[in-house]
N, C-alpha and C positions, 0 to 999 in steps of 0.2 A: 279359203284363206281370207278372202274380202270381207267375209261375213263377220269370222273371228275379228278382223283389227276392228270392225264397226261396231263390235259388242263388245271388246274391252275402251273403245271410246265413249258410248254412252255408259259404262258404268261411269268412267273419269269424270263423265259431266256429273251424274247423278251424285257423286260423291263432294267435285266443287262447287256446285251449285245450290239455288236457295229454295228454299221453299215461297210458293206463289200462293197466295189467299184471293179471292173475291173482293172486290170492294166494294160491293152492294150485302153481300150474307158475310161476308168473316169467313166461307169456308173454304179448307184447301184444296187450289183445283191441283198441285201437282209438284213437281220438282223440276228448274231447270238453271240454264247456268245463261245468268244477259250480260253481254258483250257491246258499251257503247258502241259503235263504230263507223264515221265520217258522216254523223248527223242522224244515224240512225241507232236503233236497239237491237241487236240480236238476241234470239231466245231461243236458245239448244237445249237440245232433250225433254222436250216435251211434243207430243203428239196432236196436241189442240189446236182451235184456232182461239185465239185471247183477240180480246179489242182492248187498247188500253184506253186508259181512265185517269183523270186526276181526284186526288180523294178531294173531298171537300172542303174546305179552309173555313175558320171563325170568322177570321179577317184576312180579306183579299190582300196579296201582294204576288206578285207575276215575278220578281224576282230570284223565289225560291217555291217550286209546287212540287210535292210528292207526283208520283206515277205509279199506278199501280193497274191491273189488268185485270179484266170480265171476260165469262165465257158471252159467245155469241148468244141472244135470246132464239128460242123455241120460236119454229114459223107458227102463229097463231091464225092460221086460216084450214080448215079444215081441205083436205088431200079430195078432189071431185073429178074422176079421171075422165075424158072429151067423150061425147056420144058420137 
């Protein structure tokens, strides 16, 4: 029963929520529904982990900046397991 209400809940997000893009490639990492809430962001239904981002500005102003989210980078150290 637990499982049903959790699976008609992540449709409901999937259905009010937005679509998330990359801000470094433009491409889509996925679908979720963000929730300001008391200083923070939430992001339901999605299974990623995102770092957020601010996109880039022409001209600096701190008053008004987009936000937008990247997946975590690839560890780039090669896997060398202990002798």
């Amino acid at each position: 029963m637990k499982m049903f209400f959790r699976s008609i809940l992540f449709c409901v997000i999937h259905w009010l929520g937005s679509d998330i893009h990359d801000v470094r490639t433009g491409q889509r990492i996925g679908r979720a529904l963000l929730i300001p809430w008391r200083g923070r962001i939430l992001v339901l239904g999605t299974g990623l982990a995102l770092v957020p981002q601010f996109y880039p500005q022409i001209r600096p102003t701190f008053w008004k900046c987009e936000l937008g989210f990247t997946r975590y980078p690839e560890p780039d150290f090669p896997h060398e397991p202990r002798a």
